[in-house]
C-alpha angles and dihedrals in degrees: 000000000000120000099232107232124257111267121271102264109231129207123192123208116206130009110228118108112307087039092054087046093052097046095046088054088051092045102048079047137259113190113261101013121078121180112246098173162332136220123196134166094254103026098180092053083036092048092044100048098044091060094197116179102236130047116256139179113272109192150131142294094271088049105055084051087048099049105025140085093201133015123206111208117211109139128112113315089240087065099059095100090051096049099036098044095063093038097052097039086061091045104245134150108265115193110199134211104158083073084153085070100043090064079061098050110039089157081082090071096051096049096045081048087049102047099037094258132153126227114186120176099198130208096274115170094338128085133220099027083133080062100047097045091053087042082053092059085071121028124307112194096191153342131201131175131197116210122197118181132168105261090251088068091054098039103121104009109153096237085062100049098041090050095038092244108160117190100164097103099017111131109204123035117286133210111228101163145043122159145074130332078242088060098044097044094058088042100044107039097166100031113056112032079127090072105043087058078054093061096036088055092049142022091334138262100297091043101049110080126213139199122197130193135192106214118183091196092045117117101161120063096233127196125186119187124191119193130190121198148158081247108043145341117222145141139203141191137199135192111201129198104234113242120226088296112057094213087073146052120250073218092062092064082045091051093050090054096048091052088048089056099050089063094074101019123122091222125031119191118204136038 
């Protein structure tokens, strides 16, 4: 008989929403992962609110690269480098949800290549990226992406505040954005990491166009991509229920899972 192997050892970044999500499914057990350790900016508040029933490591960033297999960022953007930087050096899997960042910090490709570490940006809140990498293998023409949100998660956002765009009060939805994934990304760190995977799956961040709209009587965080390519032309929409934080998805902690679980898994199902 086969000895089954020793779970995959996972390591969470960061204790907001998705990373509190994520903690309270590995600790309640998912075959072949097992939770190591989390790291958060304030580890005693973070230890105390997520109320798991076991008693895990809570460390630091170094930590998590020390004592994980596989370390799930999802922290501020501004903390990527200091995540990534440990974790690839010591030639870990690092997913990724802060992908807005990563266009910021492209060293981090070339030290996860040089050391024999992973980076995977998963799903996240978006749908059909399956589609749109195996599209990307002939020609895509375009992509364009139309992003409605309810004004509180926008509310903030640096792109507003630079260009004087204020959505608190506005009735009827509003566009505040049109440009490149590139573009929103730098103005919407928080917003539209969605859209930067997008670009990464398909023809890259200054060629994928984006639309964004501010709706008042919007619940749901929807996302709609077109693509046009010489294999085939589609498009596809979501309308996801916002977590905890407005800003994100409840489907971007599934995603993450999902993709956790496809690490160990006997069948995998998509590209």
């Amino acid at each position: 008989m086969k000895q089954q192997s020793a779970p995959l050892r996972i390591g969470i970044a960061g204790a907001g929403a998705i990373g509190a999500s994520l903690a309270r499914a590995l600790d309640r057990g998912i075959e072949g992962l097992a939770l190591a350790a989390v790291a958060a900016r304030d580890n005693a508040a973070a230890r105390a609110r997520l109320s798991l029933s076991r008693e895990y490591v809570f460390t630091d960033f170094a930590g998590l690269a020390r004592d994980c297999d596989v370390i799930v960022e999802c922290a501020p953007a501004q903390l990527l480098p200091d995540i990534a930087h440990p974790a690839l050096a010591a030639g870990r899997t690092l997913v990724i949800l802060s992908a807005g960042a990563l266009l910021r910090h492209m060293d981090l490709i070339d030290l996860a290549r040089e050391r024999g570490a992973r980076i995977i940006v998963p799903t996240g809140a978006l749908i059909g990226l399956d589609a749109v990498t195996a599209a990307a293998e002939g020609r895509i023409e375009s992509v364009r992406m139309i992003t409605r949100k309810p004004v509180k998660g926008l509310a903030g956002a640096p792109y507003l505040i630079e260009h004087g765009i204020a959505i608190e009060d506005i009735r009827e939805p509003l566009c505040v954005f049109r440009g490149s994934a590139r573009d929103a990304a730098a103005g919407f760190p928080a917003n539209l990491n969605v859209a930067v995977a997008l670009s990464l799956a398909g023809i890259g961040p200054d060629r994928t166009q984006l639309e964004i709209w501010a709706d008042p009587a919007a619940t749901r965080n929807n996302h709609r991509i077109e693509v046009d390519a010489d294999a085939a032309s589609f498009s596809m929409e979501i309308h996801n229920v916002p977590s905890e934080n407005p800003r994100t998805g409840r489907i971007t902690a599934l995603s993450v899972l999902a993709c956790l679980r496809k690490m160990t898994a006997p069948l995998r199902v998509g590209t």
